[in-house]
Backbone bond lengths (Angstrom), bond angles and torsions (degrees), N, CA, C in turn:
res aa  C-N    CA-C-N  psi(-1)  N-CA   C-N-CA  omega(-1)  CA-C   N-CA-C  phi
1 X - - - 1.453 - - 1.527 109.01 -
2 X 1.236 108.32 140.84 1.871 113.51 -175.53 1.827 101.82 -99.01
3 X 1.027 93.39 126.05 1.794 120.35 169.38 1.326 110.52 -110.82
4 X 1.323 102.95 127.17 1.570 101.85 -178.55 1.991 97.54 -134.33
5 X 1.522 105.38 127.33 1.025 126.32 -179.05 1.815 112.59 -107.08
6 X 1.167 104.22 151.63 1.586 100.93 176.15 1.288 112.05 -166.03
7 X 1.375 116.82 143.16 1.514 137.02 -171.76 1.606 113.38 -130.83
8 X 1.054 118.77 132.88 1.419 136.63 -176.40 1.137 120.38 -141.64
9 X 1.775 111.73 142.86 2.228 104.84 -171.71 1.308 72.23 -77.86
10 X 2.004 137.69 -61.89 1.604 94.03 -170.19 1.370 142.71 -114.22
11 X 1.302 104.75 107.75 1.297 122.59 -160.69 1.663 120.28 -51.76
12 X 1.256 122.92 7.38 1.632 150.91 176.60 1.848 85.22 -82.17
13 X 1.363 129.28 -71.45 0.881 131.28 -143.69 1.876 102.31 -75.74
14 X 1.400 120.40 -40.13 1.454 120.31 169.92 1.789 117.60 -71.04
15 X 0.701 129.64 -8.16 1.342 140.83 137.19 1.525 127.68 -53.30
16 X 1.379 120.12 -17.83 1.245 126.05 161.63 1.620 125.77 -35.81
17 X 1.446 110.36 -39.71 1.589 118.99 -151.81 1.609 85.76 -120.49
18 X 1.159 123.61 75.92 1.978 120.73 173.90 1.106 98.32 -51.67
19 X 1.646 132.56 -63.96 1.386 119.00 -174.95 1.466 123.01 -61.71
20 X 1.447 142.96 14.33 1.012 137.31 -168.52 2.200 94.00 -93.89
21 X 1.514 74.79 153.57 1.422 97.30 -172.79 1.423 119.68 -74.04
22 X 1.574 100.35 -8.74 1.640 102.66 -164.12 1.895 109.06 -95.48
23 X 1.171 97.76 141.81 1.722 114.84 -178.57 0.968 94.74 -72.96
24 X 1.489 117.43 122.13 1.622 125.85 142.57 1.562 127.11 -70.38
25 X 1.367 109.36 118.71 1.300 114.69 171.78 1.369 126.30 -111.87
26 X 1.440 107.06 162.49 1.600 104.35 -164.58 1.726 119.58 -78.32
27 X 1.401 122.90 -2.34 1.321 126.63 -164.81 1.504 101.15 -155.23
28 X 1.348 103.20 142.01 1.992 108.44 167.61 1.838 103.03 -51.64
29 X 1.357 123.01 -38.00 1.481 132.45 -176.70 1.598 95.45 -45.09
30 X 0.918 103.02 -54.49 2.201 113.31 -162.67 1.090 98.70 -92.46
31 X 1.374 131.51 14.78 1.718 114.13 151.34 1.315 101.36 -103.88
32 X 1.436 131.14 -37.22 1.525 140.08 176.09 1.768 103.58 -63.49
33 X 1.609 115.12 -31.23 1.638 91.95 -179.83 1.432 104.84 -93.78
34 X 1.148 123.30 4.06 1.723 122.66 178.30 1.715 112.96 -88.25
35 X 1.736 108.18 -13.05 1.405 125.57 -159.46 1.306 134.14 -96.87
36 X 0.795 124.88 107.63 1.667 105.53 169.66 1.204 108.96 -83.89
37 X 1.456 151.58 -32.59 1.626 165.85 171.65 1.578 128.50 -87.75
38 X 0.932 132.98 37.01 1.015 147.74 -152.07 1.696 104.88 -62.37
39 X 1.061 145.18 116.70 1.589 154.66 156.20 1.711 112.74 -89.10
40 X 1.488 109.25 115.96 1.206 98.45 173.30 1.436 112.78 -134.74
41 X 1.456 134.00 142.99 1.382 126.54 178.58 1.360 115.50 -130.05
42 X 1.538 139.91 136.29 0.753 120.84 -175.75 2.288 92.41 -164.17
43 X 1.676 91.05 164.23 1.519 112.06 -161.34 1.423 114.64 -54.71
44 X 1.249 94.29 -35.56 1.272 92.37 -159.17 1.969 106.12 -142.84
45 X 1.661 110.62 155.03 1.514 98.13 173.26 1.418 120.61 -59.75
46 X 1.498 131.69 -46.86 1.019 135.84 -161.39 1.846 97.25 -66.33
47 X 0.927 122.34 -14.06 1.682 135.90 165.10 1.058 107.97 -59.40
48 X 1.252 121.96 -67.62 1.314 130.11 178.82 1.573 128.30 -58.63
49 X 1.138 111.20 -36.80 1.266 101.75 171.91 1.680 120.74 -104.75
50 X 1.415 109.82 -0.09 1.474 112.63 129.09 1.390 158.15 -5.37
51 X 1.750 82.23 -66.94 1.604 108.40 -148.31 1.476 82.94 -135.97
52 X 1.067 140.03 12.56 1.290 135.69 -157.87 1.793 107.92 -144.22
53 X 2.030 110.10 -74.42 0.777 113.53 162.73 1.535 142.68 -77.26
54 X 1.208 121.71 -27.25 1.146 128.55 -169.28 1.531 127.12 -41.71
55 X 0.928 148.37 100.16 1.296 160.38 -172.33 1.484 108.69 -20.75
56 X 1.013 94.78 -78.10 2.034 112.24 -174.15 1.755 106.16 -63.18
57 X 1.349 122.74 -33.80 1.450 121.03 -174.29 1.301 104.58 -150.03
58 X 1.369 122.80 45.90 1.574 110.47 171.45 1.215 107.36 -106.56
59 X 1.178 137.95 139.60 1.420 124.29 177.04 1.343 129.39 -75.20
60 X 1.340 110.15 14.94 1.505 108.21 170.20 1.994 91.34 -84.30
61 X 1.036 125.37 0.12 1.471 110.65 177.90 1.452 108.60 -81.23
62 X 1.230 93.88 -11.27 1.920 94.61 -165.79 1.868 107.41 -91.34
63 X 1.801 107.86 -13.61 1.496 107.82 -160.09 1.722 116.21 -85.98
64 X 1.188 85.55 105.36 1.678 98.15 177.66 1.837 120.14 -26.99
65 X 1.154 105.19 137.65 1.346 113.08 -169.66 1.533 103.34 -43.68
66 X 1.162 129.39 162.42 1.706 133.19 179.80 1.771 103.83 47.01
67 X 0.931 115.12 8.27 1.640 107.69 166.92 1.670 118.63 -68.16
68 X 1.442 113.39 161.72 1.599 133.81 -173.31 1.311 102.45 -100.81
69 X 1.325 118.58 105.92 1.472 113.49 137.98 1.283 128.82 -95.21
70 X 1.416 105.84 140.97 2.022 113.60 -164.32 1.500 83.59 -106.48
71 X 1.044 149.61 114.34 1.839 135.49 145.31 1.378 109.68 -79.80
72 X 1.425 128.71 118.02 1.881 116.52 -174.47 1.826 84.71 -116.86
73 X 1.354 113.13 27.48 1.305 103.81 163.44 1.595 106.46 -73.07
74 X 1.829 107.23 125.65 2.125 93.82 157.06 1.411 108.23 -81.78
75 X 0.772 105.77 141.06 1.536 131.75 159.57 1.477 136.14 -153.71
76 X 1.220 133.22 -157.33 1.430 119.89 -177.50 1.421 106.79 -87.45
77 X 1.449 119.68 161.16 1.565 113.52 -173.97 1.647 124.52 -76.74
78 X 1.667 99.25 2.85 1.595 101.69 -169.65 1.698 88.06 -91.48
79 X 1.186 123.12 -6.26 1.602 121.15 171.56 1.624 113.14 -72.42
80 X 1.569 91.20 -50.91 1.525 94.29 -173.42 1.436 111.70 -67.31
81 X 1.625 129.60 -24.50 1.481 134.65 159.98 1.214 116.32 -40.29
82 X 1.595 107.28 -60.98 1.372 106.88 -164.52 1.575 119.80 -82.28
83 X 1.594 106.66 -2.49 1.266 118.25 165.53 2.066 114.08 -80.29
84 X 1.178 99.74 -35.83 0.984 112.58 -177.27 1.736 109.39 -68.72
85 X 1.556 115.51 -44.87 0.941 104.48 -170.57 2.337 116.18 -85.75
86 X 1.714 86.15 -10.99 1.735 86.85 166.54 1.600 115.09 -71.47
87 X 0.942 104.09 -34.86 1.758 116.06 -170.07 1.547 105.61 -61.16
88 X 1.687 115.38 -45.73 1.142 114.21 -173.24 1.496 119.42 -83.46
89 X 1.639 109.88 -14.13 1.264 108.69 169.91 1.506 128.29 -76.31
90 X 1.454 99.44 -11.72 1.510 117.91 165.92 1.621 115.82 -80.08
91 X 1.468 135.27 -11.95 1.169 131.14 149.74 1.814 84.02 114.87
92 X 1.692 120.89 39.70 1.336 102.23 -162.09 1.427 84.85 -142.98
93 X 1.322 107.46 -178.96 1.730 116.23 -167.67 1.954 99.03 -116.30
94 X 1.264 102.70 138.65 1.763 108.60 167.03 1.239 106.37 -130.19
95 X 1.352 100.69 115.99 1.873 111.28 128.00 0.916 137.49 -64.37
96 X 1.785 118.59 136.27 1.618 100.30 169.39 1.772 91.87 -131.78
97 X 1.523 92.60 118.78 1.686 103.63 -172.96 1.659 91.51 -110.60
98 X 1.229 130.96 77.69 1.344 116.92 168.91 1.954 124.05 -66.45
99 X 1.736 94.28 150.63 1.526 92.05 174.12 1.474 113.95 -103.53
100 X 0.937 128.04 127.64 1.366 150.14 166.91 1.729 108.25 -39.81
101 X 1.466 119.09 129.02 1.531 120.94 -166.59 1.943 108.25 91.57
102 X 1.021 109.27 1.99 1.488 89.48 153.65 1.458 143.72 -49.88
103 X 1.493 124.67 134.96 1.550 106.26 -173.12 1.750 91.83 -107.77
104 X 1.923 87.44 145.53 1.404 103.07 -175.14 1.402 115.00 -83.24
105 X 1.636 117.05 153.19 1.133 132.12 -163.96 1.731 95.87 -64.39
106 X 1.402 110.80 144.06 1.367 136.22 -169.70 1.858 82.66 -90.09
């Protein structure tokens, strides 16, 4: 059965779709511990490794061994490396499917 979880800084905007099937949760942590597939996108690098890497509260701390990370953040490729190479030290698999139209860090 497919569970779909989702987290947003604004949480006004995931509320859009009432009928949607997906659980809102309160933290990037509680979509990564509900997950095996994790998709995440976000503006900017310093976002990403934020909300992503950070040791003490990034939610790659929360992603179960053999888990998927998707990053469709664009950014430069030494991001997607160093994403690539945290994910795998956790015993887990990364994608990096970036979307095209990112705005660059100020």
């Amino acid at each position: 059965m497919l569970h779909i979880s989702e987290w947003g800084r604004k949480r006004r905007e995931l509320t859009f779709y009432p009928h949607s099937a997906a659980h809102l949760v309160a933290s990037p942590n509680a979509v990564v511990a509900r997950s095996d597939v994790v998709f995440s996108i976000f503006g900017f690098p310093s976002d990403v490794r934020s909300f992503l890497l950070d040791p003490s509260s990034g939610a790659l701390a929360t992603l179960c061994h053999g888990g998927v990370l998707v990053d469709m953040t664009t950014s430069e490729p030494s991001l997607a490396a160093e994403v690539a190479a945290a994910v795998t030290a956790k015993g887990c698999h990364s994608v990096d499917g970036p979307v095209s139209g990112g705005d660059p860090e100020p």
